[in-house]
N, C-alpha and C positions, 0 to 999 in steps of 0.2 A: 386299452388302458388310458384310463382321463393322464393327463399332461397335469402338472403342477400349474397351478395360479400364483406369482408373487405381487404383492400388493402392497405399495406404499402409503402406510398412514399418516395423517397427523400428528404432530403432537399437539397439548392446547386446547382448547375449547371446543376444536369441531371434531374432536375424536370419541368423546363420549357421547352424542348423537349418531354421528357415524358408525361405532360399534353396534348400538343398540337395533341402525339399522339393520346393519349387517347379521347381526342374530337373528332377529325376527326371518329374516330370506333364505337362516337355516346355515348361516357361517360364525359359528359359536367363538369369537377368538379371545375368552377366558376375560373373565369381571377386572383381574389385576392387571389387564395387556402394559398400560399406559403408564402405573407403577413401577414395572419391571425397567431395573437398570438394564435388559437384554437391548439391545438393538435389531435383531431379527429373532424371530420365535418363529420356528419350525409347527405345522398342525398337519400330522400326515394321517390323520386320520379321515381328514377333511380336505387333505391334496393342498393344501394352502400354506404359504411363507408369506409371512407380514414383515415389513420394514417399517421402524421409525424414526421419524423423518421432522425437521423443522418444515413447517405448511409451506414455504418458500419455496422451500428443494424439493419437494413431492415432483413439480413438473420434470425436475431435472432429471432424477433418477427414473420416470417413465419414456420420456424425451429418448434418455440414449440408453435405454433399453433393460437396464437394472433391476427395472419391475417391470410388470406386465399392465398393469392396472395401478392408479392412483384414488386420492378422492383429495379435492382439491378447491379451494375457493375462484370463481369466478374473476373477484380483482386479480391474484394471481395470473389465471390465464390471462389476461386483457393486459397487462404489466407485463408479462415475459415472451408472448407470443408464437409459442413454442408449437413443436410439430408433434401434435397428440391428437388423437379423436376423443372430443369430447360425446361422450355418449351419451351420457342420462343426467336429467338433473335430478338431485337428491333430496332439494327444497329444506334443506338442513341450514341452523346457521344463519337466519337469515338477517341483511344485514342490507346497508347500502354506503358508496363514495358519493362525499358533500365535498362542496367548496364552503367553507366557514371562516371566520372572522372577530375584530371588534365589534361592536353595531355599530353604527351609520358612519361608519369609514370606509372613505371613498378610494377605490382602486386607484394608484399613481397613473397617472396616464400616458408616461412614459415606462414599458416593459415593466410591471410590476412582479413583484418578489412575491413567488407563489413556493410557500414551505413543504414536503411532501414524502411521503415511502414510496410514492406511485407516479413516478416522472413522466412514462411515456403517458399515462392515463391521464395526469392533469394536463402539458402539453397537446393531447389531442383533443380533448376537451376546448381548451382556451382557443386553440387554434379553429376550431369550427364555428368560434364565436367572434374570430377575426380580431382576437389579440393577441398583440404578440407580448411573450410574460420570461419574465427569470426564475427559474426553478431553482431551488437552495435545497438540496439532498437531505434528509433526517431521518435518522431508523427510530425513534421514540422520542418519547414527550411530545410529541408536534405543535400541541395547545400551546406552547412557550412562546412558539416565533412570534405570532401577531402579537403578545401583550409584552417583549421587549423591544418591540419595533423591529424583528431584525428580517419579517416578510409583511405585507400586505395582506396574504389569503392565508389556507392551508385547505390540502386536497387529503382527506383521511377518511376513512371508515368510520361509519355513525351506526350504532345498533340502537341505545334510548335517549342519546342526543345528554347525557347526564353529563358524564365529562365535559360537553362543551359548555352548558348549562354552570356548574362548579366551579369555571374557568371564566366565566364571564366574556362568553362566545358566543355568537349567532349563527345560526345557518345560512348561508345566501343561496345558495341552489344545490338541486342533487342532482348528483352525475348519473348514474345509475344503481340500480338492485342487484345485490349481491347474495349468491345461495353456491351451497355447496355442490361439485360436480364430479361424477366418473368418466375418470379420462382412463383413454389404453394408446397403448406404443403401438404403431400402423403395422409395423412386424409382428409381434403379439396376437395382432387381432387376426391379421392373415392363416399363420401358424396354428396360436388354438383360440379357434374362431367358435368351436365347439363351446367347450370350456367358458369360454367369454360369454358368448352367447345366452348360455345358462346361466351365468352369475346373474347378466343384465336384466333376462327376464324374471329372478325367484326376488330381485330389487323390484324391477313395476310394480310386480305383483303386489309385495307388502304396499307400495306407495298407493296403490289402488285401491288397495283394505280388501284385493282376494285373498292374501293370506292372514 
């Protein structure tokens, strides 16, 4: 007898991509998932429990075991560090982390104030470039800091660079490409490896255009 599959999704933007994948590979988890005030939706027809999740926590709840499978942005993984197998990329979502700014304002050259959602990612960043920087914490607006003076840079996620554009901000450098990812809990994978197994490959497959 197949084992149940629990799977943590998104909420947000990368879940109505994600779903449509997840149809196509033949895991139908209903047009209104994302609507529903449920928080876990039962599909035992299909052997599968979805959990919904803020993009954040997705690693968390596969992390320590919650779910079995996630799907998860890149930044995320690279930002929390967490103990997951990242399996497949989904190539969903796609996106990437900039360091952006005023234009032709010059970095303080003592530790400058770098504004951010993604501290260890900007700090590993700057650090490889052999400076040393003050990270100033922000869960939203991030565009603010540089044009009140209260950072130098800001390390954010760029998809058509508009907002920054809007904001009267430039790009200076890109960190890296960001796409969406199936991660599974290493107990999980071990246990039902079957089960896994098969989710992963009826994904390639569509991502391949076999199916």
């Amino acid at each position: 007898m197949n084992k149940r599959l629990t799977i943590a999704m998104p909420k947000g933007r990368i879940y109505e991509e994600a779903a449509e994948l997840m149809k196509r590979a033949g895991y139908d988890l209903g047009a209104d998932l994302e609507e529903s005030r449920k928080l876990i939706l039962e599909f035992p027809e299909q052997n599968i429990r979805v959990m919904m999740a803020k993009p954040m926590d997705v690693v968390t709840y596969v992390e320590y075991g919650a779910a079995d499978l996630g799907i998860a942005g890149k930044d995320v993984l690279l930002e929390q560090d967490r103990d997951v197998y990242e399996v497949l990329d989904l190539k969903i979502s796609p996106c990437y982390v900039a360091v952006a700014g005023v234009p032709d304002q010059p970095l303080s050259r003592i530790a400058p104030k770098i504004a951010t959602k993604y501290p260890k990612v900007a700090s590993d960043y700057f650090r490889e470039q052999g400076e040393q920087i003050e990270i100033i914490p922000l869960n939203g607006s991030i565009e603010l800091a540089p044009l009140i003076g209260l950072a130098d840079r800001i390390v954010d996620i760029v998809s058509t660079g508009r907002t920054l554009k809007e904001n009267g901000l430039v790009e200076y450098e890109k960190i890296t490409d960001i796409t969406s990812r199936l991660i599974v809990n290493p107990v999980s994978y071990r246990l039902k490896s079957e089960e896994i197994e098969h989710m992963v490959t009826n994904l390639s497959d569509v991502m391949e255009g076999i199916k």
